[in-house]
C-alpha positions, 0 to 999 in steps of 0.5 A: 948879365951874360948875353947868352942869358936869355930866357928864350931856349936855343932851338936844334944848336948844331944846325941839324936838317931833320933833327927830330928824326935822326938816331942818336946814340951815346958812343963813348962817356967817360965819367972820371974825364967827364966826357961824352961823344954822341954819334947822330946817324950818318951827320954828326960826331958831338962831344960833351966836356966837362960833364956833370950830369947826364940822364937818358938812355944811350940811344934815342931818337930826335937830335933837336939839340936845345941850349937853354937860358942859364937861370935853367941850368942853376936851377937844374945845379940847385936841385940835381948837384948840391956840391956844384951848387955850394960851389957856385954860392961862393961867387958873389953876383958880379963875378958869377958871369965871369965864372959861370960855364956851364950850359944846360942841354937837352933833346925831346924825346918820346917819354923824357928828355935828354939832359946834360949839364957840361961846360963845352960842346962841340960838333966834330964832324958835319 
């Protein structure tokens, strides 16, 4: 099993002090790229690849950036990416560590949350 597989949710992953009061807002999000850059007011540029799902609005506030465990994310594919999902089904167990890359986020927000499936995230700039 992967080490990242944990049922505990990764809290604020890009270290942010303040995160539940920083703006947030999507800057750019190209769908056919499947990529989405987010500017956190004055701290941070974060960049989403390999974007498949996306729901929220384009700017909220809170920046508690949370990882959560992958049976969360299949669980999300499952129900949100039935391509993905039939793609996914084709891995037999063992090599499905080895395949598997995508990673659910999300930000709490007042009403919702923030989620993205993608399979890297980075932070541009600090």
């Amino acid at each position: 099993m992967n080490h990242r597989d944990t049922e505990k949710i990764e809290e604020n992953i890009f270290g942010l002090d303040d995160a539940e009061e920083l703006k947030c807002n999507i800057m750019y999000y190209n769908m056919s790229q499947r990529t989405m850059r987010v500017m956190v007011k004055n701290t941070a540029t974060l960049e989403f690849r390999g974007v498949e799902y996306y729901a929220g609005p384009t700017y909220w506030i809170g920046a508690n950036f949370r990882l959560h465990p992958r049976s969360a994310c299949l669980a999300m594919i499952q129900n949100y990416l039935p391509k993905l999902a039939m793609l996914i089904d084709e891995f037999p167990e063992p090599n499905l560590d080895k395949f598997f890359m995508w990673k659910l986020i999300s930000v709490p927000i007042i009403g919702k949350n923030v989620e993205i499936i993608a399979t890297n995230v980075l932070s541009l700039s600090r």
